[in-house]
N, C-alpha and C positions, 0 to 999 in steps of 0.2 A: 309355370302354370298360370295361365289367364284367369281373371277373376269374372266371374260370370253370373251377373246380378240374378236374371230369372231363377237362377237352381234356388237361390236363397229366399226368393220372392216365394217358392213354390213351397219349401223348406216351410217359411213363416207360416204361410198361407193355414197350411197342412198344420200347423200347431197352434194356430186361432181356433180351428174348427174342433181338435180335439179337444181344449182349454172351455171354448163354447160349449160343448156339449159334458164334460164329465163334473167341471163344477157345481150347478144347478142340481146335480144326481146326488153329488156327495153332500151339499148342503140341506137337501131335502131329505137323505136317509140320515143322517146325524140328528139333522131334527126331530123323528120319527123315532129314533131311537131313544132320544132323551125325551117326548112327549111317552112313548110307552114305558118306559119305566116311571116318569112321575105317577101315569096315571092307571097304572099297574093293568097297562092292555098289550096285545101281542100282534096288533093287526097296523099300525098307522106305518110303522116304518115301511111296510110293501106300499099304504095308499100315499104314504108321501115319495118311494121312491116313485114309482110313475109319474109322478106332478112333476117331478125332479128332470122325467127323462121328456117329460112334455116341454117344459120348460127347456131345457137343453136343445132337442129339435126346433122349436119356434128361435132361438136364436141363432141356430146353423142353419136357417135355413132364410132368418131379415140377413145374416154376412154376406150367404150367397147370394142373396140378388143383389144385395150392396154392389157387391166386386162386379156380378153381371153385369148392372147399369152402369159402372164406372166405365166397363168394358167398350159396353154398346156406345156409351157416348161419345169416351174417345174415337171409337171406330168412326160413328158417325160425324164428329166432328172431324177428323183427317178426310174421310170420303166426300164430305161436303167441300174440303177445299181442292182437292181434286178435278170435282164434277163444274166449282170454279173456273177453274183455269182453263178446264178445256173449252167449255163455253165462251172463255174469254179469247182463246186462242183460236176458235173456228171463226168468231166476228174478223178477228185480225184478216184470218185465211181465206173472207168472203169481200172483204172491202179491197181489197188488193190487186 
């Protein structure tokens, strides 16, 4: 069986984003949870989950442009050298 980096790259990818997102949740209703019972109220644990699920989105969402720009740059960095060569190879192809 061949070892096939991408599956695991996608694999990773796919468990940053969940990791991204349910942490910030779980952090935010724990806290909500132990602020409503200090302060004998029944409401924070919903207002901090949502902070929790705000927070989580604003971080899935700076990953993915992260990976997008990495993307775009390598791309555009290999198509730049590309668009190199040929440019270099039509000089060659017009002087000759």
């Amino acid at each position: 069986m061949k070892f096939d980096r991408s599956v695991y790259q996608a694999l990773t990818m796919i468990g940053q984003f969940g990791i991204n997102m349910l942490v910030p949740v779980f952090i935010c209703s724990f806290l909500g949870m132990f602020l409503d019972r200090r302060l004998e109220t029944d409401f924070l644990v919903v207002v901090f989950f949502f902070v929790g699920a705000l927070a989580g989105g604003w971080n899935v969402f700076r990953f993915a442009r992260r990976i997008y720009m990495s993307d775009a740059e390598q791309s555009a960095y290999l198509h730049k050298g590309r668009k190199n060569r040929s440019k270099t190879d039509e000089k060659k192809n017009h002087t000759d």
